[in-house]
C-alpha positions in Angstrom: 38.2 -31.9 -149.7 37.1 -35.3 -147.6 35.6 -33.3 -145.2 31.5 -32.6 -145.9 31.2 -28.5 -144.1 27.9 -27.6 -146.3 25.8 -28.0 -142.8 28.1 -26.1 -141.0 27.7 -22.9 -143.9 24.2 -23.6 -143.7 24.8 -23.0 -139.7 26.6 -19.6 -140.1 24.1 -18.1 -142.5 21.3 -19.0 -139.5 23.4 -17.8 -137.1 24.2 -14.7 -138.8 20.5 -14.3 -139.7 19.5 -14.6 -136.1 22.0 -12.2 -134.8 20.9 -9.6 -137.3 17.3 -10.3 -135.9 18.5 -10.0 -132.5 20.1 -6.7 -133.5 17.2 -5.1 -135.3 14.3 -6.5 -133.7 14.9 -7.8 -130.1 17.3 -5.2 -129.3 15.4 -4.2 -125.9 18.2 -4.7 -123.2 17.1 -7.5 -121.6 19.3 -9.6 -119.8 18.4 -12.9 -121.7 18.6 -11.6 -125.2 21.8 -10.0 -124.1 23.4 -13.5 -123.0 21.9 -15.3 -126.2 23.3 -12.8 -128.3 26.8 -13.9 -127.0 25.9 -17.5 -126.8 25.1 -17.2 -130.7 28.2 -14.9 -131.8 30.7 -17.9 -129.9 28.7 -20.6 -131.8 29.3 -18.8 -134.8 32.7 -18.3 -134.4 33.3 -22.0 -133.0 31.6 -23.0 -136.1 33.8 -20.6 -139.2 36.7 -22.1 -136.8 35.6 -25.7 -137.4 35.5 -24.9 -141.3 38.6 -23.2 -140.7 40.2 -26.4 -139.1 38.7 -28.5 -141.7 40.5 -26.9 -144.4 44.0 -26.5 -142.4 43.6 -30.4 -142.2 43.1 -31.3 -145.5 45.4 -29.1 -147.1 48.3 -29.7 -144.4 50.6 -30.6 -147.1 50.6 -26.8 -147.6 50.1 -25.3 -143.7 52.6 -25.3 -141.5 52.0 -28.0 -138.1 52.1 -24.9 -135.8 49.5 -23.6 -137.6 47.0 -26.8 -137.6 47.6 -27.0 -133.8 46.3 -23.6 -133.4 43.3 -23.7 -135.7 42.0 -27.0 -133.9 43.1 -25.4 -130.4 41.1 -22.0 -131.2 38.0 -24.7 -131.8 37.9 -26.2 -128.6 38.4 -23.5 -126.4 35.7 -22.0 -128.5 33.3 -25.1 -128.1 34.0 -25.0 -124.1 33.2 -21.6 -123.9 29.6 -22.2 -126.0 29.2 -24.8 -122.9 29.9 -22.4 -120.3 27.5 -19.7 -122.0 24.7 -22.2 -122.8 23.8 -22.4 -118.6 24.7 -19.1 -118.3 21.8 -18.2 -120.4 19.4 -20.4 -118.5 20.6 -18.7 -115.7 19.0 -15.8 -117.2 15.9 -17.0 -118.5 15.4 -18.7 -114.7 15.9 -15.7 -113.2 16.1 -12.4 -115.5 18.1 -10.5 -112.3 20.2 -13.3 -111.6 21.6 -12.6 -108.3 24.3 -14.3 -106.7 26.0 -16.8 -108.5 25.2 -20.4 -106.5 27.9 -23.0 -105.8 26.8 -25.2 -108.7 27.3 -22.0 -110.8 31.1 -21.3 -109.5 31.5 -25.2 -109.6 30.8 -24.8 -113.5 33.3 -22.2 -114.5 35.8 -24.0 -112.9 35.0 -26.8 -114.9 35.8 -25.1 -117.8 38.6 -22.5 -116.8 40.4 -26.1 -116.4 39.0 -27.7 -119.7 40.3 -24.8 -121.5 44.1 -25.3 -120.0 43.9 -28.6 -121.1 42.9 -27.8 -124.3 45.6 -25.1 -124.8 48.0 -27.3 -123.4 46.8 -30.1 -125.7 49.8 -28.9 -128.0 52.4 -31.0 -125.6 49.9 -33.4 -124.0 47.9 -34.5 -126.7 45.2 -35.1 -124.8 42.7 -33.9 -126.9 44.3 -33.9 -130.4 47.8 -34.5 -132.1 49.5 -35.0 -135.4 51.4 -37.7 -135.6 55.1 -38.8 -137.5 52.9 -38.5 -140.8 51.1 -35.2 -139.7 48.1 -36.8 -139.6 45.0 -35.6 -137.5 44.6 -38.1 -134.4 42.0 -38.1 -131.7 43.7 -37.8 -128.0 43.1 -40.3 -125.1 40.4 -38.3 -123.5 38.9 -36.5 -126.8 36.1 -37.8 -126.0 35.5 -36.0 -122.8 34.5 -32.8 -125.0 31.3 -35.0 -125.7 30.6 -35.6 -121.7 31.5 -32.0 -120.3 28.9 -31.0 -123.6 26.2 -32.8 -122.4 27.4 -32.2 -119.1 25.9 -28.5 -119.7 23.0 -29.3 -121.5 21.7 -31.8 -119.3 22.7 -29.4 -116.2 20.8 -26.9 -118.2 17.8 -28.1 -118.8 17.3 -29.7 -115.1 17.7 -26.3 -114.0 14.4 -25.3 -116.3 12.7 -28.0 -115.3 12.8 -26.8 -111.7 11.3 -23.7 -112.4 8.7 -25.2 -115.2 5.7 -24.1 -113.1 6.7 -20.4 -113.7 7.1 -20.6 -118.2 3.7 -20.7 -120.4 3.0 -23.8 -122.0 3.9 -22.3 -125.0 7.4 -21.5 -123.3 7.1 -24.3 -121.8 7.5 -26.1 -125.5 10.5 -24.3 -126.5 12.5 -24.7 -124.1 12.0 -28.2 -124.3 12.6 -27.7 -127.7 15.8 -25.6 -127.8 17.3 -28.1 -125.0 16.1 -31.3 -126.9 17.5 -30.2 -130.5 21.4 -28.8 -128.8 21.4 -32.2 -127.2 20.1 -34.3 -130.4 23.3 -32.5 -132.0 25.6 -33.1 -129.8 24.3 -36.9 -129.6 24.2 -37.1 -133.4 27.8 -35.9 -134.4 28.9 -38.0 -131.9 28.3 -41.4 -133.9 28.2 -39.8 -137.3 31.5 -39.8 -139.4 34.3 -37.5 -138.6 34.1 -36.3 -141.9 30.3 -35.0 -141.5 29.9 -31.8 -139.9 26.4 -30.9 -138.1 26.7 -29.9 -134.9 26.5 -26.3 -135.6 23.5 -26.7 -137.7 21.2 -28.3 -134.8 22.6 -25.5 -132.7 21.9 -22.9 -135.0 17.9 -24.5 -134.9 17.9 -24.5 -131.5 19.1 -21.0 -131.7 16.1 -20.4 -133.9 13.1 -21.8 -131.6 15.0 -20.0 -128.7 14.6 -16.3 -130.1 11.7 -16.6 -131.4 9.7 -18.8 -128.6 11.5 -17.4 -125.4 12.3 -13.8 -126.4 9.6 -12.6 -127.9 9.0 -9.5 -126.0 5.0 -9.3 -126.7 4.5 -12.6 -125.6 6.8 -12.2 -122.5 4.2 -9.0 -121.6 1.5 -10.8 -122.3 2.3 -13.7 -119.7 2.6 -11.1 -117.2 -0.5 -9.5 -118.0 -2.2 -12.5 -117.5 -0.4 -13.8 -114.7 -2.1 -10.4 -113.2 -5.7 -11.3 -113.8 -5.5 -13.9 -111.1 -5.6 -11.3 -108.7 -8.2 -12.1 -105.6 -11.6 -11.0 -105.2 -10.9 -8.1 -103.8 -9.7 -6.8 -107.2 -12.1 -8.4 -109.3 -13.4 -5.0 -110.8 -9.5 -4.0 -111.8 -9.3 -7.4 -113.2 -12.1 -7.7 -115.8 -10.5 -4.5 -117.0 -7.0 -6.1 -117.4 -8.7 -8.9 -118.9 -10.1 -6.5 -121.6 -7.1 -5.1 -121.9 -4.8 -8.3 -122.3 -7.5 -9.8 -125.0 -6.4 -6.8 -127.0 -3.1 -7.6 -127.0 -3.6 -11.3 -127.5 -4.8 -10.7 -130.9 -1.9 -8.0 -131.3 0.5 -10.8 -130.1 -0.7 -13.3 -132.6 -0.5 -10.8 -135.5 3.4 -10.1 -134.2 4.3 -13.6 -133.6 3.1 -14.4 -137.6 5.0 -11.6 -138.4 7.9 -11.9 -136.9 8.8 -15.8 -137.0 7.1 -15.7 -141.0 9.5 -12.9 -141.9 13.1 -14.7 -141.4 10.6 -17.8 -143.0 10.2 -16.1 -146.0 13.8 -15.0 -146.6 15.0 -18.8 -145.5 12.6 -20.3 -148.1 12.7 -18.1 -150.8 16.6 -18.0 -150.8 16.7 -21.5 -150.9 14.0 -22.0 -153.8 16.5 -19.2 -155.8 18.9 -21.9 -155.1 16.9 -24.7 -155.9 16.5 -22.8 -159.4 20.3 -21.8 -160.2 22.0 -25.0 -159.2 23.2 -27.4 -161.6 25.0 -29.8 -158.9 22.5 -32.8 -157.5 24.1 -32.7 -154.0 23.1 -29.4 -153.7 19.9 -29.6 -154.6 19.5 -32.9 -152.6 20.6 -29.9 -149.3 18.0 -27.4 -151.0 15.2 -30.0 -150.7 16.2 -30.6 -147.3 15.8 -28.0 -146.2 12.5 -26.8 -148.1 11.4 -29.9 -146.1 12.4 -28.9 -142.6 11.3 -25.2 -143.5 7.7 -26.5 -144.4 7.9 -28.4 -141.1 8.9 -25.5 -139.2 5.7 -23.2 -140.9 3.5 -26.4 -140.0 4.7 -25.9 -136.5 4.1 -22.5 -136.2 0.3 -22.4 -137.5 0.0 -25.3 -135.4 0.4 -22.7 -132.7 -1.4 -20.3 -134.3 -4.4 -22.5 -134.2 -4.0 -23.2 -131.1 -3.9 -19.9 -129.8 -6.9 -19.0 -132.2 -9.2 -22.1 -130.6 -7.9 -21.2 -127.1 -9.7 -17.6 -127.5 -12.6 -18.5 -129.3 -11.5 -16.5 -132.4 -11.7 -19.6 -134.8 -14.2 -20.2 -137.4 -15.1 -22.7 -140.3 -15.0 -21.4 -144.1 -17.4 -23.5 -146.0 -17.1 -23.7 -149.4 -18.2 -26.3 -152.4 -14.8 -28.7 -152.9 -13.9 -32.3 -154.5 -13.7 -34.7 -152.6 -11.1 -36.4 -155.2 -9.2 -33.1 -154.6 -8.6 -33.3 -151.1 -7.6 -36.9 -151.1 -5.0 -36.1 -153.9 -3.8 -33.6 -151.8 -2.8 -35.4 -148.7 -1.9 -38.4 -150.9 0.9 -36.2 -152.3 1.8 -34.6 -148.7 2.1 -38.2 -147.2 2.9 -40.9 -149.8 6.6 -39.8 -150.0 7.1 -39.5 -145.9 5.6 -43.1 -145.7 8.2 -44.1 -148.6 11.2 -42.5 -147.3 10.6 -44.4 -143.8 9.9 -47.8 -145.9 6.3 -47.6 -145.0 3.8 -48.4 -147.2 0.8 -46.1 -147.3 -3.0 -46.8 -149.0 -6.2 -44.7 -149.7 -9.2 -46.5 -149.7 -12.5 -45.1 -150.3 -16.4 -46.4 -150.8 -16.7 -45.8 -154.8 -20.5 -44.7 -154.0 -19.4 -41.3 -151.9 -21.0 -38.5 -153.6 -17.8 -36.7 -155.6 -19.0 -32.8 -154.7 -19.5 -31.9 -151.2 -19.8 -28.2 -148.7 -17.7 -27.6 -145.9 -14.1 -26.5 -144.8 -12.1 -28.4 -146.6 -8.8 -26.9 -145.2 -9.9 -28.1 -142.1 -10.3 -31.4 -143.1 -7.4 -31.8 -145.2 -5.5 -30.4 -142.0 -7.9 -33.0 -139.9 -6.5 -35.8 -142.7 -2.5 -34.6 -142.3 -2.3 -34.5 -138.3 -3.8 -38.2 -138.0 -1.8 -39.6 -141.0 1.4 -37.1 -139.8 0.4 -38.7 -135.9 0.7 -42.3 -137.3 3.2 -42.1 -139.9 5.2 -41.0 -136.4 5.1 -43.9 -134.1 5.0 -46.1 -136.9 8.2 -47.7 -137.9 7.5 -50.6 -140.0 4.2 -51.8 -141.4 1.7 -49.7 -143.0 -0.7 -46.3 -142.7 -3.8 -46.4 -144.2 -6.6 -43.9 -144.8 -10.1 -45.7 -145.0 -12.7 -43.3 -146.7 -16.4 -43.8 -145.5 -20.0 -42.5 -145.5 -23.4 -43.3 -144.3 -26.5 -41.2 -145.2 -28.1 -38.5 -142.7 -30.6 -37.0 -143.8 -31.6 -35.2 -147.3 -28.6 -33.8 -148.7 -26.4 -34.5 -145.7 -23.9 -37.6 -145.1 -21.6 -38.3 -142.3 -18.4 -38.0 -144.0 -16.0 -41.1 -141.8 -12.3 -40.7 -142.3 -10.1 -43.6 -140.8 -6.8 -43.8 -140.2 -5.3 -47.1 -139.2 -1.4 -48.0 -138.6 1.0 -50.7 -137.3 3.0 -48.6 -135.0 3.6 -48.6 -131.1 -0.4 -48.5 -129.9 -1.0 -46.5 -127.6 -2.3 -47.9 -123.8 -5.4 -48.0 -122.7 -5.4 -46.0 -119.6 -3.7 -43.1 -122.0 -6.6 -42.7 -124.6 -8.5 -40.6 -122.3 -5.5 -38.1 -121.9 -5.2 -37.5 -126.2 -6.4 -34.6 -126.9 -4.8 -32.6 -124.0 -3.1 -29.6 -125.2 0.9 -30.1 -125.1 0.6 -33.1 -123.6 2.2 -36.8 -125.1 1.6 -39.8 -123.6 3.7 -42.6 -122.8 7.2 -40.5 -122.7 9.3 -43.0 -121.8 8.8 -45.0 -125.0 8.3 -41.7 -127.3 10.8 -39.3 -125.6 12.7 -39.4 -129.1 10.0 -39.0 -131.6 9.4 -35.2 -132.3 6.1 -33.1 -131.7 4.5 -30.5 -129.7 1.4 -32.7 -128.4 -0.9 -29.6 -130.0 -1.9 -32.1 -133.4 -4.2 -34.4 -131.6 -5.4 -31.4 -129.7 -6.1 -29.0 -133.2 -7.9 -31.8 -135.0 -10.8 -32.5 -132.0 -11.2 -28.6 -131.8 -12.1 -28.7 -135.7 -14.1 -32.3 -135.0 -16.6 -30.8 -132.6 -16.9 -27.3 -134.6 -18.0 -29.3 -137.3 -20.7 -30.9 -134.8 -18.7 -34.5 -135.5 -16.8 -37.2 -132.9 -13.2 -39.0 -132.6 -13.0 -42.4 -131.8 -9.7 -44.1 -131.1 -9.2 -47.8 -131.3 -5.6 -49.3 -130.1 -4.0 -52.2 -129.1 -0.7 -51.3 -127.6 2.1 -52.8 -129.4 0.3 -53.5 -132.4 -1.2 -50.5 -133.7 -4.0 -47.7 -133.7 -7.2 -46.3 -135.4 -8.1 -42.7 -135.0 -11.8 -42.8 -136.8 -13.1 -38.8 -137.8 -17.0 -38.5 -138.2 -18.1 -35.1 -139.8 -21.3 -34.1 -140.9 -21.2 -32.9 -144.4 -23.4 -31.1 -147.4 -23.8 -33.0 -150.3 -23.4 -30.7 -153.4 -23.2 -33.5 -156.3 -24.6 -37.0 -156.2 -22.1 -38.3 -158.7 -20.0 -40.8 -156.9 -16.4 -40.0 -156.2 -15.6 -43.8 -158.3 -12.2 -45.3 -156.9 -9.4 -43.5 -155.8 -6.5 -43.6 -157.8 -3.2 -42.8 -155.8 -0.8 -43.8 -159.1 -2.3 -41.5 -161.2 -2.4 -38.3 -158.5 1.0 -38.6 -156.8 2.8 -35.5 -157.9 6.6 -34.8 -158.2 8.4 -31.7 -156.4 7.6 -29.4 -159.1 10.9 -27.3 -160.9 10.4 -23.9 -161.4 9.7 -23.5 -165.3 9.1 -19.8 -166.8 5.8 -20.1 -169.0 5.4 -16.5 -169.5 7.7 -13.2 -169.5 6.5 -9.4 -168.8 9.5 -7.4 -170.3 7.4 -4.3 -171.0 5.1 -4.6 -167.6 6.6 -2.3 -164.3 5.8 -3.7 -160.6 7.0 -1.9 -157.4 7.8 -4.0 -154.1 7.7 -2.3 -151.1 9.1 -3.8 -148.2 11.4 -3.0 -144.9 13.0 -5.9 -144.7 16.1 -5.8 -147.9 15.9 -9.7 -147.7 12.6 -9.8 -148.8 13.1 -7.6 -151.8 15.4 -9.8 -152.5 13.5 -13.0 -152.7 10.6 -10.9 -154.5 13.4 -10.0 -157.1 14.7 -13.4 -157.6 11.2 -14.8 -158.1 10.4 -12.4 -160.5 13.9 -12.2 -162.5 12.5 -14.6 -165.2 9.7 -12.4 -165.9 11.8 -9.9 -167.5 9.6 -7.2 -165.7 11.3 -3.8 -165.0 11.4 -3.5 -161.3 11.5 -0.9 -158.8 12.0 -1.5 -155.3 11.8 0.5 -151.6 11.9 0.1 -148.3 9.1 2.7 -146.6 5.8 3.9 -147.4 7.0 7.7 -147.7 9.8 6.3 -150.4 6.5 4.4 -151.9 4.7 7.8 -151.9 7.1 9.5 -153.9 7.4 6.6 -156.2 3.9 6.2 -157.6 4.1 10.4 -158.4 7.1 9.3 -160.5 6.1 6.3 -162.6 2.8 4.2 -163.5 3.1 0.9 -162.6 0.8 -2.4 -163.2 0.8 -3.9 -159.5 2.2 -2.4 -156.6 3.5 -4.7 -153.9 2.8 -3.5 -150.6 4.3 -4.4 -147.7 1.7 -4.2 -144.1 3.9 -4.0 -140.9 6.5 -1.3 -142.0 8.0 0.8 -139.3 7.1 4.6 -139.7 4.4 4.7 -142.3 3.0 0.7 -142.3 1.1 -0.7 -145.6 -2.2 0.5 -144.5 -1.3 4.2 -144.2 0.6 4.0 -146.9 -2.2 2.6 -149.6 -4.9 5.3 -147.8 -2.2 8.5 -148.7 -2.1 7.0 -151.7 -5.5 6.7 -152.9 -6.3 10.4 -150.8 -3.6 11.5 -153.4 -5.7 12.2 -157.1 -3.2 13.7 -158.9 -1.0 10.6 -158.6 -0.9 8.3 -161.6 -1.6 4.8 -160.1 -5.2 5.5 -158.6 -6.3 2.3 -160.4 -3.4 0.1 -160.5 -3.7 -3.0 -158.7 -2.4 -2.9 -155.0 -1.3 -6.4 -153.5 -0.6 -6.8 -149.6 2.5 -8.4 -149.0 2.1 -9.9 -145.2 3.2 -12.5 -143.0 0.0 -11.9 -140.7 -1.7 -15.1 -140.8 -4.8 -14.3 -138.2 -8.3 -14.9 -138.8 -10.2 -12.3 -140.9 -6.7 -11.1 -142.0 -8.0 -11.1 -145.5 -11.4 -9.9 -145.3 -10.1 -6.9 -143.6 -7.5 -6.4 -146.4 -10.2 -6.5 -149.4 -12.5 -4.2 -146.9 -9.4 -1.2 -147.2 -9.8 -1.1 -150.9 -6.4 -3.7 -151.8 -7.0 -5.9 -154.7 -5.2 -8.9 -153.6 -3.3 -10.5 -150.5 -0.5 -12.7 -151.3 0.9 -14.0 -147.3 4.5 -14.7 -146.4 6.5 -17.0 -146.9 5.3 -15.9 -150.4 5.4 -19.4 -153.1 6.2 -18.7 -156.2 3.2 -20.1 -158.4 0.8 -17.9 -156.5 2.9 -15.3 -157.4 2.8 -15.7 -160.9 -0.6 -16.1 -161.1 -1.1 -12.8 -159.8 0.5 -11.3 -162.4 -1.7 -13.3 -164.8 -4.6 -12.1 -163.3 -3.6 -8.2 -162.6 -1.1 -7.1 -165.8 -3.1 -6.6 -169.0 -3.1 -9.4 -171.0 -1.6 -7.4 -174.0 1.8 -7.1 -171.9 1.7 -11.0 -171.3 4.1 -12.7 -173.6 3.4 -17.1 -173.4 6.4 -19.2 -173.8 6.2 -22.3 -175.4 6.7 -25.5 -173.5 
């Protein structure tokens, strides 16, 4: 078929996805979810009847003309009504009573009560669309007015938020920028891309995404109120510091819900598409499967970006400080970075003093996540030239050096009269000359919060138009003397790995416990190579009854489970003596990504934690480490 509809699929399995969501976890009768709940089922629709459309036109040797006229009719009335609903929404989210309708509002449906008669009527006119003598598809004279009345809407839309911008969170604040920037992105996009390429539907279906799970959260949304309360005056000041109390409670709760729920529909996004990274045989597809790892690795970033924010913001964060290589790190970010710099035809250099000492003590997730946001920050407004990390030390004191990581670029600069503004939480400078380039402003913001707990300093050096140096200095123990020698980036830069099964468990038996049937899935398919005999639920009562039945060699254990959560369910379980599995290993399954998450896990008496989105290779290596070694059959290479 010439035309390409593998985006648009990918767009009705989100959209489906997110209306399943809506309908299972956001199903609170509020007025916003209510309208994007129909805003999502006509995009889906609109988007099955593109695909429909798609094949009616190719295959018109075979479909009657009637037919074709009604297919690609059906589509644009459907498109015109996803305008109409789009405001309608922001209508909502404005104002969640939404009272009278204003004139601008009655203006609108007129707009497109009319643009829908002239699509139906399209059949005669061919304004919009005809066939001609050869029955072949043909653009009207004023086709392209679907385009303006689209961004008509979306521009109407999003002036309409900006109005009322004083009354969202920041965080709010951020996705509806978002949601509004992707929809409009889309509808620029398909505009100058080939007929033949649908993708329309799939920024929709992302903009979709950040709009349930950054505007409709309803735990967040009580949680704004809350605090919006706290500024109460004086005379309440007593009623206050309890609310306060109160709302720091459910701050924490919030974060643990956020992880959950936006990590849940992560997981099942992910893990179905590395099942599909394993089974294809076709290279386009697995070209689409990369992709969208890519984006879905972006999107996680994103989110504990957020996280981390949220975590500084209440003074909950702490450095881990461990022993690491030095070499390590740098391999790592090498490997995150080198092939972004390549794909945007930059060209991207590590160099280091051979003379650092090799083994040092600190956090170094922090600093690898200090290392990504400046080289993700250049490699952003950079778009030709070079990124370079310049790796540096001077001695401090007896077994102490001030670790100095530079990272220099070619890109935009940055002015001066803006430097002192980096830093500032969701806030980008110079908008007018980056309003395209993507980000949340929280980067710059995350990596000075880890700079000062680590008692260092940023500098920034730019010259606008010709480039910028953001120049980390952290204090550092020195572990191991032996000097780090020079950094190799040839011999560390690793390949996406393909899964490869290096071991089987045919006579081993796990069970997975989890609500969510998509996630057993994923579990399943991860493990199918194993050969391992599998049994699967979806409560902790049905996990109960389970581990009376059968003896099993790890027990996957889902935490936030309606009824009967993970934590109930392991303490019944161990209360239980008579039970067979009272020493079998017991894994938490969790998208909960908070601070001291872990520690409180080992403190209930679990063996493991293994968090969500769940990869793969960890996975297996907890079965390495928890099924007797006699069960543990090695596959040659």
């Amino acid at each position: 078929m010439k035309y390409d509809i593998h985006f648009s699929i990918a767009a009705a399995v989100i959209f489906v996805l997110l209306l399943l969501s809506i309908r299972f976890q956001y199903n609170n009768g509020q007025n916003t979810v209510k309208k994007l709940r129909d805003l999502i089922i006509c995009l889906l629709l609109a988007d099955l009847t593109d695909v429909i459309s798609a094949y009616t036109i190719a295959y018109k040797e075979f479909i009657p003309v009637w037919l074709n006229y009604v297919t690609n009719t059906a589509f644009f009335v459907l498109e015109t009504i996803c305008m109409a609903l789009l405001p309608r929404y922001v209508r909502y989210v404005v104002d969640p009573v939404a009272g009278k309708k204003t004139v601008m509002d009655r203006i609108n449906e007129g707009l497109v009560f009319l643009y829908v008669l002239i699509c139906i009527s399209s059949f005669y006119t061919h304004l919009i669309f005809y066939f001609d003598e050869n029955y072949k598809y043909r653009h009207g004279t004023i086709y392209e007015s679907s385009y303006i009345l689209g961004l008509y809407f979306m521009i109407f839309a999003f002036i309409r938020l900006m109005s009322r911008r004083k009354e969202f969170a920041k965080r709010q604040l951020v996705s509806i920028i978002g949601f509004i920037i992707i929809a409009l992105s889309g509808s620029i996009a398909q505009f100058f891309m080939p007929d033949s390429l649908f993708i329309l539907y799939f920024f929709f279906s992302v903009a979709a995404f950040i709009g349930i799970y950054g505007l409709e959260t309803p735990d967040y949304i009580k949680l704004e109120k809350a605090l919006g309360e706290l500024k109460t005056s004086q005379k309440e000041l007593e009623e206050a510091v309890i609310r306060a109390e109160a709302a720091d409670v459910a701050k924490s709760d919030f974060l643990a819900n956020m992880s959950h729920e936006i990590r849940t529909p992560i997981n099942a996004i992910l893990g179905m598409n590395e099942l599909i990274s394993r089974e294809t045989t076709e290279p386009s597809v697995e070209t689409y499967s990369n992709n969208i790892a890519d984006a879905g690795q972006s999107l996680l970033a994103l989110i504990n970006d957020i996280l981390d924010f949220s975590k500084i913001e209440a003074g909950r964060m702490e450095l881990v400080e461990d022993d690491y290589e030095l070499s390590n790190l740098l391999r790592e970010v090498n490997n995150i970075i080198r092939i972004r710099c390549e794909n945007k035809g930059l060209k991207f250099k590590i160099n280091n003093n051979e003379k650092i000492p090799g083994k040092l003590k600190g956090d170094d997730v922090r600093i690898r996540q200090i290392l990504i946001n400046l080289l993700n920050n250049a490699f952003k407004y950079t778009d030709k030239g070079s990124v370079t990390l310049d790796v540096d030390y001077k001695d401090v004191e007896d077994g102490k050096i001030e670790l100095i990581l530079s990272v220099k670029d070619t890109g935009i600069g940055i002015r001066k009269e803006d430097i002192p503004a980096l830093g500032e939480s969701f806030k980008r400078v110079d908008l007018q000359s980056n309003r395209r380039r993507e980000g949340t402003g929280l980067g710059l913001s995350i990596t000075k919060a880890f700079i000062d707990m680590m008692h260092g300093y940023l500098e920034v050096d730019s010259v606008y138009g010709e480039g910028s140096v953001f120049t980390a200095h952290i204090i550092q123990d020195v572990v191991d003397t032996t000097p780090i020698g020079v950094f190799n980036e040839k011999a560390t830069t690793v390949k996406k790995e393909k899964h490869k099964a290096s071991f089987r468990v045919p006579s081993a038996r796990l069970l997975i416990v989890d609500d969510v049937r998509m996630n057993l899935m994923v579990m399943k398919g991860f493990l199918k190579k194993t050969e391992a005999d599998i049994d699967m639920v979806m409560s902790g009562e049905e996990c109960l009854e389970k581990v009376k039945q059968n003896k099993y060699d790890i027990i996957f254990l889902d935490h936030m489970m309606p009824g009967m959560d993970g934590i109930e369910t392991l303490k019944r379980m161990k209360e239980d003596t008579e039970q067979p599995n009272q020493t079998t290993p017991v894994i938490m399954l969790t998208a909960n990504a908070i601070l001291g998450a872990r520690e409180e896990y080992m403190a209930l008496g679990l063996n493991d934690y293994l968090s969500k989105p769940v990869d793969w290779k960890q996975l297996e290596n907890m079965l390495v480490k928890y099924i007797p070694e006699d069960k543990i059959e090695k596959l040659s290479e």
